[in-house]
Backbone as ProteinMPNN parsed JSONL, in Angstrom:
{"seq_chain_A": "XXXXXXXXXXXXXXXXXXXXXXXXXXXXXXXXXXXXXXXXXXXXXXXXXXXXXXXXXXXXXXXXXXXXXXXXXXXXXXXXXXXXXXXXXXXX", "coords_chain_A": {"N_chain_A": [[-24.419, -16.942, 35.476], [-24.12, -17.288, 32.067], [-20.677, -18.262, 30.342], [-20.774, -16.926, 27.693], [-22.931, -14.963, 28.038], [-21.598, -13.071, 29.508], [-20.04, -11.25, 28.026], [-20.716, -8.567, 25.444], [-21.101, -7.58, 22.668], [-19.21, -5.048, 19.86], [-21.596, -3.43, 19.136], [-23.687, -3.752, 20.849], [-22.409, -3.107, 23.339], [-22.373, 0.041, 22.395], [-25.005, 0.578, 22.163], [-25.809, 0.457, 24.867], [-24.385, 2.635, 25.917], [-25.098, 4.727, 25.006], [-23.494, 5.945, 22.785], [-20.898, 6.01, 20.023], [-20.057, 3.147, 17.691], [-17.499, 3.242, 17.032], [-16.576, 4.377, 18.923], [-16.803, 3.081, 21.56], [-14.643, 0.749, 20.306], [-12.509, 2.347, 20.268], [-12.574, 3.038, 23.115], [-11.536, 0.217, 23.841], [-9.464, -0.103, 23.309], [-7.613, 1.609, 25.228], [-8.282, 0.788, 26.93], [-10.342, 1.854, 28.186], [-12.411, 0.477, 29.027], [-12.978, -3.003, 30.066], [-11.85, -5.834, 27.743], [-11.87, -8.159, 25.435], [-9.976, -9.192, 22.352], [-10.675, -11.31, 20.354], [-8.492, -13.866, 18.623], [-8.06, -14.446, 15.212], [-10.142, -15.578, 12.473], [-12.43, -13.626, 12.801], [-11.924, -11.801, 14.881], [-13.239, -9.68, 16.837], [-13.85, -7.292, 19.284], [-14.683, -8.306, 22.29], [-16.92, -7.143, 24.871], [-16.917, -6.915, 28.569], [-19.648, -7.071, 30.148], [-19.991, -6.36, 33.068], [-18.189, -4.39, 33.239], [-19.376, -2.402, 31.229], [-21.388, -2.285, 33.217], [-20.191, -1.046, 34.861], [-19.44, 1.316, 34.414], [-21.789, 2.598, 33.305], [-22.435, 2.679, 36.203], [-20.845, 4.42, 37.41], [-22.206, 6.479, 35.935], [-21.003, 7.693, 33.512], [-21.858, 6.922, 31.393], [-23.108, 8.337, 28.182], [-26.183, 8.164, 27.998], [-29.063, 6.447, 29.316], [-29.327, 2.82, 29.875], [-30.989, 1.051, 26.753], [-33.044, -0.467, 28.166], [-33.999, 0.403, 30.184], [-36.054, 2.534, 29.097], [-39.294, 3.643, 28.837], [-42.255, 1.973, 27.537], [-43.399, 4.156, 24.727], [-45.975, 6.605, 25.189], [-49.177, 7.295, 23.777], [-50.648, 10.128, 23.501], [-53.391, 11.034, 22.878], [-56.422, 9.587, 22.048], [-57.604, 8.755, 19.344], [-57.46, 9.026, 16.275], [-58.931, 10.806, 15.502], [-59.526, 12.835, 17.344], [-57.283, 13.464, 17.613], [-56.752, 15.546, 15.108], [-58.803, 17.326, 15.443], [-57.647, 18.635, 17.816], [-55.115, 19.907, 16.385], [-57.081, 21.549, 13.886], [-57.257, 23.021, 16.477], [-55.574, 24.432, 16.961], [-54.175, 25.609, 15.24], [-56.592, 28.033, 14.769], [-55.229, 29.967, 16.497]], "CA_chain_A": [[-24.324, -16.31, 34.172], [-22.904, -18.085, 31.077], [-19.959, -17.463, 29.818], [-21.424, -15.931, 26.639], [-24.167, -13.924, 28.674], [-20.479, -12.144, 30.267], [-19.568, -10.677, 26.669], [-21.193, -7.703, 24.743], [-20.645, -6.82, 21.214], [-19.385, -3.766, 20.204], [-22.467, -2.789, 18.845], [-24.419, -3.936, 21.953], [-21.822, -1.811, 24.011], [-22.486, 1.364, 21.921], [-26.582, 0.954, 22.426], [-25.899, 0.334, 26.34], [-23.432, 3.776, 26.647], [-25.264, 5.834, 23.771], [-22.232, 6.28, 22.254], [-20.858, 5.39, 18.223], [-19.269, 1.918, 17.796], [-16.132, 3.817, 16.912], [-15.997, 5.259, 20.417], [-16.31, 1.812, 22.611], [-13.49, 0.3, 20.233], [-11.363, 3.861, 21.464], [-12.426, 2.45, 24.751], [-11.381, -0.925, 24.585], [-8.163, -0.053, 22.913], [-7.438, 2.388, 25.426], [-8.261, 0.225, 28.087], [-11.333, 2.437, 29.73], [-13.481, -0.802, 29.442], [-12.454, -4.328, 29.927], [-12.53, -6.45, 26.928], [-10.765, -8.269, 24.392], [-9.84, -9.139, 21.129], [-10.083, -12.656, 19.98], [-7.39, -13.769, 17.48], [-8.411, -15.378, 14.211], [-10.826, -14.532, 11.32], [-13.099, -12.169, 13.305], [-11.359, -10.448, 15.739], [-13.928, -8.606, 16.911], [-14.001, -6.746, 20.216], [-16.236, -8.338, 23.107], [-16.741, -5.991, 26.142], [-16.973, -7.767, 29.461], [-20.732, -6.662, 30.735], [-19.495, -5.738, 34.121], [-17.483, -2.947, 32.903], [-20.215, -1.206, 31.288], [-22.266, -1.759, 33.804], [-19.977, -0.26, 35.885], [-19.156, 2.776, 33.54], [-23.014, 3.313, 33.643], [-22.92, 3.465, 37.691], [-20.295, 5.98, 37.583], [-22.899, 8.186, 35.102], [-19.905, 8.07, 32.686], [-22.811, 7.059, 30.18], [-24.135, 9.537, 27.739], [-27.539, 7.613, 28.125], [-29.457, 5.257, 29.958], [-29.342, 1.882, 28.594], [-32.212, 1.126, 26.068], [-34.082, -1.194, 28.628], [-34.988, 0.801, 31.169], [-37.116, 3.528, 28.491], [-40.577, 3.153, 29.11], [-42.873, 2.862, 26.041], [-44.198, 5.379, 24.414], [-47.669, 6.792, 25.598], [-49.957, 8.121, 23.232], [-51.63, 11.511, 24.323], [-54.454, 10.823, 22.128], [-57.238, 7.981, 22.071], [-57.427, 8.007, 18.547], [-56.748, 9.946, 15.204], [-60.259, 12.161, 15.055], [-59.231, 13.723, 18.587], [-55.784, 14.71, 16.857], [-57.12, 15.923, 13.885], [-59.371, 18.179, 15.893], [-56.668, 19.373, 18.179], [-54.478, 20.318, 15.186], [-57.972, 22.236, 13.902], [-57.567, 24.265, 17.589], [-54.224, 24.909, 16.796], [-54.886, 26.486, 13.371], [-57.061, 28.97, 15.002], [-54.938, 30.274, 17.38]], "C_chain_A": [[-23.388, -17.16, 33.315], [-21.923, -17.399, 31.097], [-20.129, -16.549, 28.129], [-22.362, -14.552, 27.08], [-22.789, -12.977, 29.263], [-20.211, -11.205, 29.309], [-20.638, -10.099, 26.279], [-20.233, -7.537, 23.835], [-20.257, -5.674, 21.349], [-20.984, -2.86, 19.685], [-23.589, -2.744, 20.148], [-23.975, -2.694, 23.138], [-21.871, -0.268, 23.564], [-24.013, 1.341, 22.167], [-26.361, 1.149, 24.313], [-25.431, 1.915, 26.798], [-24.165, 4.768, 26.19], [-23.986, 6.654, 23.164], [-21.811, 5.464, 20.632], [-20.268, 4.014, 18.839], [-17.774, 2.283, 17.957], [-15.723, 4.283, 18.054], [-15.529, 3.869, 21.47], [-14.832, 1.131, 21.555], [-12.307, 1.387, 20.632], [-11.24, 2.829, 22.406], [-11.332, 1.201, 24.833], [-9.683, -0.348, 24.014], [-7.062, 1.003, 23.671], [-7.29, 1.376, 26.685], [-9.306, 0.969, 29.25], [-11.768, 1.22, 29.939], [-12.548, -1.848, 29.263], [-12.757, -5.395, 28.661], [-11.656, -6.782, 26.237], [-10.886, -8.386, 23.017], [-9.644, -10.418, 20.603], [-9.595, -12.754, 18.326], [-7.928, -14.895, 16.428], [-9.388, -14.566, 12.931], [-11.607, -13.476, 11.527], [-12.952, -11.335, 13.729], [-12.141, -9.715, 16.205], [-14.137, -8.582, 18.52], [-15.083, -7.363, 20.973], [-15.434, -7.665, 24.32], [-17.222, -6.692, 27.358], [-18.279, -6.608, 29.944], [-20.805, -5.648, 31.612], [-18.716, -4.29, 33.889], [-18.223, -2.046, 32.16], [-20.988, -1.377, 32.071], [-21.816, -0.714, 34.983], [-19.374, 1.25, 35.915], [-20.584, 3.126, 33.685], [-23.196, 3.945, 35.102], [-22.199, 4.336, 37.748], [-21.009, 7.244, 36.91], [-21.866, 8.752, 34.062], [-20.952, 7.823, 31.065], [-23.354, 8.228, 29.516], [-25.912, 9.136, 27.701], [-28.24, 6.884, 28.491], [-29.846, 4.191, 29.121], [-31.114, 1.536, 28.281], [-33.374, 0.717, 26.997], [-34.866, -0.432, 29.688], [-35.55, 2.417, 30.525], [-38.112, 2.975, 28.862], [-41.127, 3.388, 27.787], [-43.481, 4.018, 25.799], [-45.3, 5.547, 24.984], [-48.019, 7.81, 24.536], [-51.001, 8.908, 23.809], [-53.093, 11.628, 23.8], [-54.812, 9.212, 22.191], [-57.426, 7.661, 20.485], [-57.204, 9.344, 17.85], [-57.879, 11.375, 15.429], [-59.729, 12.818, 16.229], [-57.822, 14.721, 18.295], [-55.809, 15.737, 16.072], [-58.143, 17.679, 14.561], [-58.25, 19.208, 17.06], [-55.694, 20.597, 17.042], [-55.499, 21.92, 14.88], [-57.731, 23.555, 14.981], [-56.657, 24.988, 17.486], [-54.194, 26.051, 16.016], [-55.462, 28.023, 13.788], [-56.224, 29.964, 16.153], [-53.743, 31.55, 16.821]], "O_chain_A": [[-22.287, -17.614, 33.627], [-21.857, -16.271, 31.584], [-19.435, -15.602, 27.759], [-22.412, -13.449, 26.534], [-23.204, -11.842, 29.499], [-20.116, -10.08, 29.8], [-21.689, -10.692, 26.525], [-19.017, -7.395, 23.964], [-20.521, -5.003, 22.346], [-21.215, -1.695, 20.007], [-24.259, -1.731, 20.35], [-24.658, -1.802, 23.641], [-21.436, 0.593, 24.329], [-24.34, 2.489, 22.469], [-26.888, 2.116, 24.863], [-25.924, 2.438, 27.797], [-24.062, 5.826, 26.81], [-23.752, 7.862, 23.204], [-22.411, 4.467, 20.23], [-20.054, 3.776, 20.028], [-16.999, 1.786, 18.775], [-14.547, 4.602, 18.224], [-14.43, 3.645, 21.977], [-13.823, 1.042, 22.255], [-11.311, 1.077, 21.285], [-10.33, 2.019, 22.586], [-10.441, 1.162, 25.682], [-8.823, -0.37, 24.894], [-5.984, 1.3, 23.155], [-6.235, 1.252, 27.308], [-9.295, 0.88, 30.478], [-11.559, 0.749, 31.057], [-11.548, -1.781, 28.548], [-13.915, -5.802, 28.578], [-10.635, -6.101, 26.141], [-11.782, -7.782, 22.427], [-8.484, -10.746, 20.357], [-9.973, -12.172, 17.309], [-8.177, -16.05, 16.774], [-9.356, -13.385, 12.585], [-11.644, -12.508, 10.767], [-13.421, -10.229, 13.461], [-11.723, -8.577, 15.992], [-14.522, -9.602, 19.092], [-16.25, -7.18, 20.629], [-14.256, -7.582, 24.668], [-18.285, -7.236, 27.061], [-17.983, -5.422, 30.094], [-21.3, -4.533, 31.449], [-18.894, -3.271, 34.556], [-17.903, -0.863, 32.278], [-21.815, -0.476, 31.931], [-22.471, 0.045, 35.698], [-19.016, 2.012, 36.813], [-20.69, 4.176, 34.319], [-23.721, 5.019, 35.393], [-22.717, 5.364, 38.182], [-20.754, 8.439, 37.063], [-21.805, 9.944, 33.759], [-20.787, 8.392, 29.986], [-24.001, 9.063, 30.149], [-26.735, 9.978, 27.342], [-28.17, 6.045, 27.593], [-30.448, 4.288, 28.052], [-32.087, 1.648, 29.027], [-34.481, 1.241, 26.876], [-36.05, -0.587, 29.99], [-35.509, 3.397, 31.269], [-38.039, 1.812, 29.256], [-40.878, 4.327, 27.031], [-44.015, 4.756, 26.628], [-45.789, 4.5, 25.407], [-47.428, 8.874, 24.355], [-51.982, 8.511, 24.438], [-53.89, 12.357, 24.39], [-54.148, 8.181, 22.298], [-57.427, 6.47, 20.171], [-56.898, 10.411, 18.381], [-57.61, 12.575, 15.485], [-59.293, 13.869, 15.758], [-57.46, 15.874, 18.533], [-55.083, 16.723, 16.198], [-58.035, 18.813, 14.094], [-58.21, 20.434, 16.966], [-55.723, 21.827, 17.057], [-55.154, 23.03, 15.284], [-57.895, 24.732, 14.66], [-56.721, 26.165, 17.842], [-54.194, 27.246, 16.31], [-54.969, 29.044, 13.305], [-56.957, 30.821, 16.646], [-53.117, 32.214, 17.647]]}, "name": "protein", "num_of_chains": 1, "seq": "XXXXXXXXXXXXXXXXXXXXXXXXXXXXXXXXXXXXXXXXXXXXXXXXXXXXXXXXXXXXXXXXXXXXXXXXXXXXXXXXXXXXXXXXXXXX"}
């Protein structure tokens, strides 16, 4: 693993936890997650990978990270089958 591929954003770290941005900087400033703060014009919070992944295995996540959703499935083959459902609906 690079050393770039080790680092998450905070925005990356708030899609991974389901949690605001405002909450992982809590974190890091708190010290739940590992991560720092580089000094200069950006400053901006990277979160060492490993530490959410290992806040996810504890189930400390409010959500499973984005990748493992499955896509959508459409229950319908096309629109006229909806349209007629809807119709059954109506009558009911």
């Amino acid at each position: 693993m690079t050393e770039l591929n080790r680092w998450l954003t905070v925005k990356q770290t708030a899609a991974q936890l389901g949690i605001c941005a405002y909450s992982v900087r809590n974190m890091c400033e708190r010290g739940v997650l590992q991560a720092y703060r580089p000094t200069g014009p950006t400053g901006h919070w990277r979160v060492l990978k490993a530490s959410v992944q290992e806040h996810i295995r504890k189930g400390l996540a409010h959500t499973a990270p984005a990748e493992v959703f499955e896509e959508p499935q459409d229950d319908f083959d096309d629109i006229d089958e909806t349209f007629a459902l809807i119709d059954e609906i109506k009558k009911l």
